[in-house]
N, C-alpha and C positions, 0 to 999 in steps of 0.2 A: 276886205272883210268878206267871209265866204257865207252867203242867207241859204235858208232851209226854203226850201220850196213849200213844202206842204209838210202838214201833222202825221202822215206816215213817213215821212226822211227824217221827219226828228226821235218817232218811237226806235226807228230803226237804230240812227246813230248812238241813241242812250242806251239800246240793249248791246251793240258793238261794245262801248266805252264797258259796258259793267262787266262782260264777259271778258273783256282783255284785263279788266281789275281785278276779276274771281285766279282768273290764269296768275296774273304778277302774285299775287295773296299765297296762290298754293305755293308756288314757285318760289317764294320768302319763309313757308311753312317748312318744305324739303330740304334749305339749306340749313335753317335751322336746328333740326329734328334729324337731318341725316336720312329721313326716312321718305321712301316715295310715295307711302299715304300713312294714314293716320288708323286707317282700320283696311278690314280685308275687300271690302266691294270696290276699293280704288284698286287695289290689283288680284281681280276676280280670276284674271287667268292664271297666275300665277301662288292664286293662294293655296293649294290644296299641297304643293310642294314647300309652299313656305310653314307651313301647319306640320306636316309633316318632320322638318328639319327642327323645329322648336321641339317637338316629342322625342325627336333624337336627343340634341342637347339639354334637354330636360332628363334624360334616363342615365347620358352619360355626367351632368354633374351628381345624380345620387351614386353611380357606381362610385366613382371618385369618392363621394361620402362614404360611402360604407367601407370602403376599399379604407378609408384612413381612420373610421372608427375601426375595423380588423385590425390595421397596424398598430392601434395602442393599446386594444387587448391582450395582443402576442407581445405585446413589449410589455406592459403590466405584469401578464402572465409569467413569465420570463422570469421579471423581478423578482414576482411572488416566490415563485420556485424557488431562487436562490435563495429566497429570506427562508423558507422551510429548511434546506437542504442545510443555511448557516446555524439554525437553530437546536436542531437533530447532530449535527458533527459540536455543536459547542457543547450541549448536552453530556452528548457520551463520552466525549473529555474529561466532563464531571464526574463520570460515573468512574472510570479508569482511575480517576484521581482517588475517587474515594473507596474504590474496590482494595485500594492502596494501603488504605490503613484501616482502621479500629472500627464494626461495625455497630458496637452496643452503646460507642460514643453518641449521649442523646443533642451533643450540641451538632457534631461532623454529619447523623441522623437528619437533624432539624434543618441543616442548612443544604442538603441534597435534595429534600423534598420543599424547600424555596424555589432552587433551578426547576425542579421538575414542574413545578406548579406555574412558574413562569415560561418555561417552556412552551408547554403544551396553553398557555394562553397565547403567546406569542403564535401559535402553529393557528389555534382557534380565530385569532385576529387575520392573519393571511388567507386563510379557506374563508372568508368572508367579506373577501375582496372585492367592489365591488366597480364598475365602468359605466357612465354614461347611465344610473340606477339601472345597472344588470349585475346581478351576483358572478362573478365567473363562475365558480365550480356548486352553481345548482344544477346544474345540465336542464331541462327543459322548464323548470318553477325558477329562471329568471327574478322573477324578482321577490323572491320567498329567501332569506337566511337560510342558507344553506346546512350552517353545524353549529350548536350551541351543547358546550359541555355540560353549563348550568355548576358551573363550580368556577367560585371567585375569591375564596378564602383558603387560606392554609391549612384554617379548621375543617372546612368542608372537602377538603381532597383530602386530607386525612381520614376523616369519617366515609369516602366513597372508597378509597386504595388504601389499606392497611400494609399492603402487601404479605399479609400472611393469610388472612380467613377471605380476600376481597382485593383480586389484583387485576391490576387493566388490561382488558382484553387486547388477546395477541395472536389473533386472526382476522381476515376479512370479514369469514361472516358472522364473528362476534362482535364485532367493531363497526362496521358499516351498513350490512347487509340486512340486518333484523329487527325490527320495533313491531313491536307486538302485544296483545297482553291478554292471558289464554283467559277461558268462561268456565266458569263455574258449571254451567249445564253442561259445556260439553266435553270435558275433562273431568266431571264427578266430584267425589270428593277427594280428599288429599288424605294419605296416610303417611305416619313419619316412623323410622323404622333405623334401629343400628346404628344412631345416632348420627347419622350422616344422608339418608337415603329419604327421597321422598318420590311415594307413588300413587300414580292418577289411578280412580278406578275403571278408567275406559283405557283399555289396553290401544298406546298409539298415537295418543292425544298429546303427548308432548314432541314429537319428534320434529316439530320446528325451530325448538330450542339449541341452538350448537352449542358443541364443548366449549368452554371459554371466555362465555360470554357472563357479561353482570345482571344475578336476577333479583327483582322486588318480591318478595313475597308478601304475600296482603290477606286478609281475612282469617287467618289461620287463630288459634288460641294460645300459643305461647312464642312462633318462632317466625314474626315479622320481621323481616332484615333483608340485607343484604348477601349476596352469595355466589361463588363463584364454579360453573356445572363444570367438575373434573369429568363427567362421563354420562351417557345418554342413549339409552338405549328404543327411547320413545315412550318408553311406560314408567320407566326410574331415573329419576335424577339423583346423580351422586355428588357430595359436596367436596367431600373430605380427601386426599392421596394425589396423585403424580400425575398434572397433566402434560402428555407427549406431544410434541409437534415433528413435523415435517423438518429436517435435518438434521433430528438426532436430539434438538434443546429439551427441556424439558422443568417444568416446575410447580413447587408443592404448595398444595391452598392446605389448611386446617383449617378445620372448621366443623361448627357442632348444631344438631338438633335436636330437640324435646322429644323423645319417641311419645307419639299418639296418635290421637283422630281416628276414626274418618271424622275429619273437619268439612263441612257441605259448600263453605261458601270461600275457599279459598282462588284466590286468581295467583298467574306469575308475570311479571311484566318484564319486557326485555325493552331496553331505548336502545335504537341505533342513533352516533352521534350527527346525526344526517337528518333534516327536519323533511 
């Protein structure tokens, strides 16, 4: 049996014993854990590079993130397109089909303007595609709806497209480019003229209206409607005769107005189908 001499060889021995216990404790912590401390002041030397290498792999698993949200955008995207591109070639199939035969037939009529209205829902459904809630094709308004026709019935694409006095616009910056809706103070009053012609009293005040495009008329005294600008000269909008485009196409709005006014409190509104 091995005796303690004195009460300092015994404080000594217990603080020996506890310090060889703290070591075995860490030592069953490490193999445990895998890890050689538990926080950074156990490896003070080395922590500023281990701190460092966490901010690495911390950056590169977001790259990887975003890198695979990118890849399913461009693959949604992708989709999307084909589904427009099937929708547009099925379309004009229809049209061909039906160029084909009898155009006063109100049933062959009725059932081309089904496609078309299903069409262009179907085209309306695609361009509001949306990933991870991001629209794709808002470009910067994310997460804003992109394009809303705001026509869901066959009655109501009828009443918006007659195709005679009221047909869908068939240019960019009728189409995409323009929402607007002119003032009354600073366009004047509206005079109607020729039964087709209507002009601002502030010579210039309309020139942001393009050819082509679908206008609301509001405030006027007899000729609230709809209308499609065959011509534009910034002071007179024409409604009526042959709009030309760029490759030679070309086609005819009819269309009629009340000659009067000056009307003081008319506006024109143009919607682009882009919110």
């Amino acid at each position: 049996m091995t005796r303690i001499a004195n009460f300092a060889s015994n404080t000594q021995m217990v603080t020996l014993l506890l310090r060889t216990q703290k070591r075995m404790q860490d030592a069953q912590v490490q193999i445990a854990s895998e890890k050689v401390s538990q926080d950074y002041k156990g490896i003070a030397n080395d922590a500023e590079r281990l701190v460092n290498i966490e901010n690495d792999t911390t950056m590169l698993d977001r790259y990887a993130t975003n890198n695979t949200i990118a890849d399913l955008k461009l693959s949604v995207l992708e989709t999307t397109l084909d589904g427009i591109r099937t929708s547009i070639r099925n379309f004009r199939e229809y049209l061909f089909e039906f160029n084909g035969g009898s155009s006063s037939d109100q049933d062959r009529v009725t059932e081309i303007q089904k496609k078309a209205l299903r069409a262009m829902q179907d085209i309306e459904a695609y361009l509001n595609t949306d990933v991870n809630g991001e629209y794709l094709f808002a470009g910067a308004r994310t997460d804003t709806q992109p394009v809303d026709f705001g026509i869901t019935s066959l009655s109501a694409f009828q009443a918006n497209y007659d195709g005679t006095s009221v047909l869908y616009p068939m240019t960019r910056g009728a189409s995409v480019e323009t929402n607007l809706t002119t003032s009354a103070a600073t366009t004047g009053a509206m005079t109607f003229s020729g039964t087709d012609t209507i002009t601002a009293a502030n010579a210039g005040t309309l020139s942001s209206i393009p050819v082509g495009s679908k206008i609301t008329l509001a405030g006027s005294t007899s000729n609230d409607a709809n209308y499609t600008v065959v011509s534009n000269d910034g002071t007179n909008i024409v409604i009526n005769g042959t709009i030309s485009f760029s490759g030679g196409s070309s086609e005819t709005v009819v269309n009629t107005v009340t000659n009067g006014g000056p009307d003081a409190a008319v506006t024109i509104s143009v919607g682009s189908y882009y919110s």
